[in-house]
C-alpha positions as CSV (number, residue, x, y, z in Angstrom):
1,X,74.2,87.8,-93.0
2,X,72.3,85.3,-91.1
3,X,72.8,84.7,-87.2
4,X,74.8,81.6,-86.2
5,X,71.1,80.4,-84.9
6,X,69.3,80.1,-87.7
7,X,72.5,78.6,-89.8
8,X,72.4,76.2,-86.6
9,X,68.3,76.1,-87.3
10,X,69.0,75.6,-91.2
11,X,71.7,72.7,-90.6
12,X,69.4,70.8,-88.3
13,X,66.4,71.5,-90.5
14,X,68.1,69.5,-92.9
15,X,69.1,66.8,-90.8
16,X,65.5,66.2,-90.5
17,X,64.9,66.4,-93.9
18,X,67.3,63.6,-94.5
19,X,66.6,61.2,-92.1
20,X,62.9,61.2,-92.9
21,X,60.7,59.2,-95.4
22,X,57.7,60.9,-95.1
23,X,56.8,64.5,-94.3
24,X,53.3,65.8,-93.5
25,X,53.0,69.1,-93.5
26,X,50.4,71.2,-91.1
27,X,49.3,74.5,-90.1
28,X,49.3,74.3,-85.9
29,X,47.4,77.4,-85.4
30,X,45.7,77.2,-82.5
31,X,47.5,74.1,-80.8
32,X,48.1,75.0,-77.6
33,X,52.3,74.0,-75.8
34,X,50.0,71.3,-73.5
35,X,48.8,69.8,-76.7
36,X,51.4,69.8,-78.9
37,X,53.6,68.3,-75.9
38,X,51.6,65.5,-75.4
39,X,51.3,65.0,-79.5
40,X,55.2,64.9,-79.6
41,X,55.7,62.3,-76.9
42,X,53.2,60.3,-78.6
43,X,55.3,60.5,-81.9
44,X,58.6,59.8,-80.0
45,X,57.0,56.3,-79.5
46,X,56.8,55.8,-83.4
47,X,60.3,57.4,-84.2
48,X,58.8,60.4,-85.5
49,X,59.1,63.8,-84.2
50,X,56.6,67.4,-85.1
51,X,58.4,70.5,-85.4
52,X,57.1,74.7,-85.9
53,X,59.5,75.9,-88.6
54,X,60.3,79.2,-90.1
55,X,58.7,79.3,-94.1
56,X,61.8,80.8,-95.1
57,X,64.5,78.0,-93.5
58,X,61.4,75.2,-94.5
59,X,62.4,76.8,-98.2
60,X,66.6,76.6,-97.8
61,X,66.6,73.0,-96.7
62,X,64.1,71.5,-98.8
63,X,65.8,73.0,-101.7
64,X,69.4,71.9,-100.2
65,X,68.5,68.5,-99.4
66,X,65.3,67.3,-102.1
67,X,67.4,69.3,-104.9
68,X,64.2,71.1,-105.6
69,X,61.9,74.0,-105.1
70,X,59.0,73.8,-102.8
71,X,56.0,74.9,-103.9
72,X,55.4,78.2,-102.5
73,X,51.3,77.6,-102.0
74,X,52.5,74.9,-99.2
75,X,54.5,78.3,-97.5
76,X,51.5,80.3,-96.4
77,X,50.6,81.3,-92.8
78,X,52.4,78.8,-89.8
79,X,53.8,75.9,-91.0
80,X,55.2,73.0,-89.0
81,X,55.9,69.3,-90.1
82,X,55.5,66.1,-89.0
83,X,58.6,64.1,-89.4
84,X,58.2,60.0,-89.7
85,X,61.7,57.2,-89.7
86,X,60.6,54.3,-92.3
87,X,57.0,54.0,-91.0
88,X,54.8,56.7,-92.5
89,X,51.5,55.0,-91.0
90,X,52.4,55.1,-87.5
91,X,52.6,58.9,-87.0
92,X,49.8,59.4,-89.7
93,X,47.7,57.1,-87.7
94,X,48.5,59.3,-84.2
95,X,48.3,63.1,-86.7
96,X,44.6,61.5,-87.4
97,X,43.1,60.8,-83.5
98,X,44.7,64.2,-82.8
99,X,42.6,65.6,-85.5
100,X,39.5,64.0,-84.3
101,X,40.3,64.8,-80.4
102,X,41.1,68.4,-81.0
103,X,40.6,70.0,-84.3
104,X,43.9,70.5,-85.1
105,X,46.6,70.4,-86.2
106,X,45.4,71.0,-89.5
107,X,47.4,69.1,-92.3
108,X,48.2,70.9,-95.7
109,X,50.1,68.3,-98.1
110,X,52.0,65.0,-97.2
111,X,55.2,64.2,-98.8
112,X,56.0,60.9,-99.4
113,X,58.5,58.4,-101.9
114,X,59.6,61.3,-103.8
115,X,55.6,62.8,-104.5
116,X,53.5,65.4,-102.8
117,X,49.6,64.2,-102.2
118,X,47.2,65.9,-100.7
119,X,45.9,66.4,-97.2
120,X,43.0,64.0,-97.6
121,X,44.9,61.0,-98.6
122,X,46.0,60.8,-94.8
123,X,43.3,58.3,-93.9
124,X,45.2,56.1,-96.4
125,X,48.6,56.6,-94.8
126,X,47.2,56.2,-91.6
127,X,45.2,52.9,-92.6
128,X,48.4,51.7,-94.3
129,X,49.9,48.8,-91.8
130,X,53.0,49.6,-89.8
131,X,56.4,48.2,-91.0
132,X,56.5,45.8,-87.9
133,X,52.6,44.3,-89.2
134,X,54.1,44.2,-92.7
135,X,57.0,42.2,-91.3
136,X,54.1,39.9,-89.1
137,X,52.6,39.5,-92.1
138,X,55.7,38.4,-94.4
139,X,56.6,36.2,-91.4
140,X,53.0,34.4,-91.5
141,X,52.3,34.3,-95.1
142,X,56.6,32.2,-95.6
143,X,55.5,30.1,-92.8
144,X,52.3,28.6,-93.4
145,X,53.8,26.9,-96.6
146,X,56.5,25.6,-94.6
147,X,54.2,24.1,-92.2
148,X,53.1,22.6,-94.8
149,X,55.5,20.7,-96.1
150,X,56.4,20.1,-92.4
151,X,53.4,18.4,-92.3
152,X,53.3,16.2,-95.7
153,X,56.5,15.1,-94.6
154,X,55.9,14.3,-91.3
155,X,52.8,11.9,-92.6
156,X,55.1,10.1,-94.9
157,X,57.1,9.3,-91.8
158,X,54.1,8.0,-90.8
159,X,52.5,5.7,-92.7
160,X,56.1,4.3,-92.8
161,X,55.9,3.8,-89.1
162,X,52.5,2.1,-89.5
163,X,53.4,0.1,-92.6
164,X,56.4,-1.1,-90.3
165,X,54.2,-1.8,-87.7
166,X,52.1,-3.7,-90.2
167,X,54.8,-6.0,-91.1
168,X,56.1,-6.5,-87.6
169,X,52.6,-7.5,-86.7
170,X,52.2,-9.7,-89.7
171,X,55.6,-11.7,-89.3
172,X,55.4,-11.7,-85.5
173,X,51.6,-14.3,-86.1
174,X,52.2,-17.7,-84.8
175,X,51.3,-19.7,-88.4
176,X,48.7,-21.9,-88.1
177,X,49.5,-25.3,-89.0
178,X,47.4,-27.5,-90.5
């Protein structure tokens, strides 16, 4: 019969599951609290959260919410996930400079639209752009067509003004008599 803890670890465990696009799975062996600290608050800034799980409740709630098994080779030794909202990139991006500053942690697999890549493909989720430079860039690519037509527009007002001008010129001559 399983404590009231781990159901209460299990239920939240798939919460997480749920609410999250892209999972990248690590080993933290190593990491020391200080570390891993410092690497959550800097995922709280990207909506994404890192958490040590047990193998076994990792295996319950994966089946529970994905409808699936997990493969039992991502299982071995200390496993613990990093959990991103809709923008896979951003906490790949801050997984990466940890990896470079400190060794670890070490990611296994990365989980992602329904599909399971491996651990070196995170320099292409972390070199992905963010959902708000996506957005930038959907922002600036609609515009500059519009500003555009803005500005064809705005010269046919124009050389109505100066053929106006033209005639209001022409007609305002004194005539020359002869």
């Amino acid at each position: 019969m399983p404590s009231e803890r781990k159901v209460r670890q299990l239920e939240r465990l798939k919460q997480f599951l749920e609410e999250s696009k892209g999972i990248i799975f690590t080993d933290h062996t190593g990491t020391s609290v200080n570390d891993l600290t410092r690497f959550r608050k800097e995922l709280a800034k990207v909506n994404a959260s890192f958490h040590i799980v047990k193998n076994n409740l990792l295996k319950l709630a994966w089946k529970e919410v994905k409808n699936e098994e997990i493969d039992e080779t991502l299982l071995t030794g200390p496993t613990s996930v990093l959990l991103t909202g809709n923008d896979i990139s951003a906490g790949a991006r801050i997984l990466k400079n940890y990896i470079k500053e400190m060794q670890k942690p070490v990611p296994k697999v990365i989980y992602f639209g329904r599909n399971f890549y491996p651990d070196d493909k995170l320099d292409f989720f972390s070199s992905l752009p963010t959902e708000s430079e996506l957005r930038a860039q959907l922002v600036g690519r609609l515009q500059t067509p519009l500003l555009g037509l803005v500005f064809v527009l705005s010269g046919v007002m124009r050389n109505l003004v100066s053929v106006l001008n033209q005639i209001k010129e022409k007609n305002n001559k004194p005539c020359k008599e002869e």
